[in-house]
N, C-alpha and C positions, 0 to 999 in steps of 0.2 A: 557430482560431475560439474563439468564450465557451467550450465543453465541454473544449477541449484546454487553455484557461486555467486553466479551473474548476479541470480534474481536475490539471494540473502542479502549481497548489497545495494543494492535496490532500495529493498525495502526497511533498509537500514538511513539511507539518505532519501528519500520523496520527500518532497516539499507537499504535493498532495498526498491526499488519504490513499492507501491501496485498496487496489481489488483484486483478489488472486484467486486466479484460476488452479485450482487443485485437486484433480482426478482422483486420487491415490490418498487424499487426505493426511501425507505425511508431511506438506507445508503447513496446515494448521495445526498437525503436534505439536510440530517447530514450537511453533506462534505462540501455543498456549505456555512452552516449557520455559521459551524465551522471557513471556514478558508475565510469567509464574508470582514474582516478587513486584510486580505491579498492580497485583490483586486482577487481574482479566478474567472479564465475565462472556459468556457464550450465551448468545441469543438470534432470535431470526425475527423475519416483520410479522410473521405469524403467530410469535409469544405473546401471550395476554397482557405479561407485564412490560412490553420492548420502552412504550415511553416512560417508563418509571425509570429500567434500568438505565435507558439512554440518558436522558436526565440528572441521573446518580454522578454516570459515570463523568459525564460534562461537567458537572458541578464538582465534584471530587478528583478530576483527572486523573479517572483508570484508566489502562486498556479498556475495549471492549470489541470482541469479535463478531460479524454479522454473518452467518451462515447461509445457506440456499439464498443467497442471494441472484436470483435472476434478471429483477428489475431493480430499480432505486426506487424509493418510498420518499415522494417527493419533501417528507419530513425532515430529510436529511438536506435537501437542499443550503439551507442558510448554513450548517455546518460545512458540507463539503463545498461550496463557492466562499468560506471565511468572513462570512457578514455578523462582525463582531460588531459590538457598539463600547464605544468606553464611556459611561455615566457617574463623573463623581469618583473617581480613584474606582470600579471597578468595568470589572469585560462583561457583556449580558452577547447571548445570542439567541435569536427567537425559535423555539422548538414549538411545534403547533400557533398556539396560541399563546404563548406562555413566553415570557422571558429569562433565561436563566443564567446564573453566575458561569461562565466560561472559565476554567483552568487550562493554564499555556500548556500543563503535561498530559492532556485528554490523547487517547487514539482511537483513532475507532477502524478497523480493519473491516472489508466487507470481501465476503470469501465467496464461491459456489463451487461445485464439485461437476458442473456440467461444462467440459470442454469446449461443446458446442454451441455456448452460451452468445444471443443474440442483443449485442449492446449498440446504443443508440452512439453516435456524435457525440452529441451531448453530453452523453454520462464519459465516455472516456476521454471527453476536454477535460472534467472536473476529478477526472480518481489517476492515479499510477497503474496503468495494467500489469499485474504481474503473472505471468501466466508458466505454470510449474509442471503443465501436460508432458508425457511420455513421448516423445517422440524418435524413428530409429536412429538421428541424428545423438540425442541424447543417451540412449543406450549404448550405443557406439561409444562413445566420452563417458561413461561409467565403467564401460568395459576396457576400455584405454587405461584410465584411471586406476585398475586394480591392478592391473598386470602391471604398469609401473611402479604402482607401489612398492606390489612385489621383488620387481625385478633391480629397480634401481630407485630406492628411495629417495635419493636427494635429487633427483630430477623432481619426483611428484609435489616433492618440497619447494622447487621452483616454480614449477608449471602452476600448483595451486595459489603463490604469491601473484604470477603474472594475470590468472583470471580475477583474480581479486585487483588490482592495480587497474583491468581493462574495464570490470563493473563499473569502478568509482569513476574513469572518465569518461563511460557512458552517462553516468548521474551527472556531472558537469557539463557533459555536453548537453544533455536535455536539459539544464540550465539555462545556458547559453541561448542558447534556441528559446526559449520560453524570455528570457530578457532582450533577444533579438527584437519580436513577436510584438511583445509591448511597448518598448521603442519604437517601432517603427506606426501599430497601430495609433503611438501619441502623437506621430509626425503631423503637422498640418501643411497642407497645399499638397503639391505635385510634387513625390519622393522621386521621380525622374528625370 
């Protein structure tokens, strides 16, 4: 439907990391089918192994998806604020305590499946919300969406190009907005 368009491109263009809200857990099949040939690993902050794999994946630039994520694990901080350091022809980023090689194709996806999910300020300055909840607005637009199909396919052939076309200038516009933001935070004196 428009929401599962919206949001695939979305999360195809974020300049931040995502968080995606997924009830139904059929945005992270997506995820995993999607990014399948990038080698994407599943883990959560409760794995024994999370900073090995995170690590891995940082150094080796997989995917990596973060499951039941409720809270952020203030670990992840210096990745999801981009506190890279370039030392000597390489990228290090500090995970714990630890320094590590940064690859530009790293992802790290952080998922939960609780719609009702209570996020700070904070954490949704630093991640892309993507939120992929049921709603009857959405059912509505899936149900639209089929009987078009059926009924007159080259409409749903347009209609699915126009919500993809409206995703990507929402992506720009929260661009825009975000390089508004920082321009004007650089401003000095009285912007009035």
């Amino acid at each position: 439907g428009v929401r599962k368009t919206e949001n695939g491109v979305i999360l195809d263009h974020a300049i931040r990391f995502p968080l995606v809200i997924d009830p139904s857990g059929d945005a992270i099949a997506f995820m995993m089918k999607k990014y399948e040939g990038e080698k994407i690993q599943k883990t959560s902050f409760l794995d024994k192994a999370f900073m090995k794999t995170l690590a891995g994946a940082v150094r080796f630039g997989t995917a990596l998806l973060v499951e039941n994520v409720e809270h952020i694990d203030p670990i992840l901080n210096p990745l999801l604020n981009r506190e890279l350091q370039r030392t000597g022809g390489r990228t290090l980023v500090r995970i714990g305590n630890e320094e590590i090689d940064y690859s530009p194709k790293f992802k790290i996806i952080l998922s939960t499946k609780n719609p009702a999910v209570q996020l700070t300020p904070d954490v949704c300055s630093r991640v892309t919300l993507i939120n992929f909840s049921v709603t009857p607005a959405s059912l509505e637009s899936q149900s639209l969406s089929q009987i078009i199909r059926i009924e007159k396919p080259e409409l749903e052939i347009k209609r699915a190009s126009l919500l993809k076309l409206q995703g990507e200038q929402n992506v720009k516009l929260r661009e825009l907005e975000d390089l508004m933001l920082s321009k004007i935070s650089a401003c000095e004196g009285s912007i009035l």
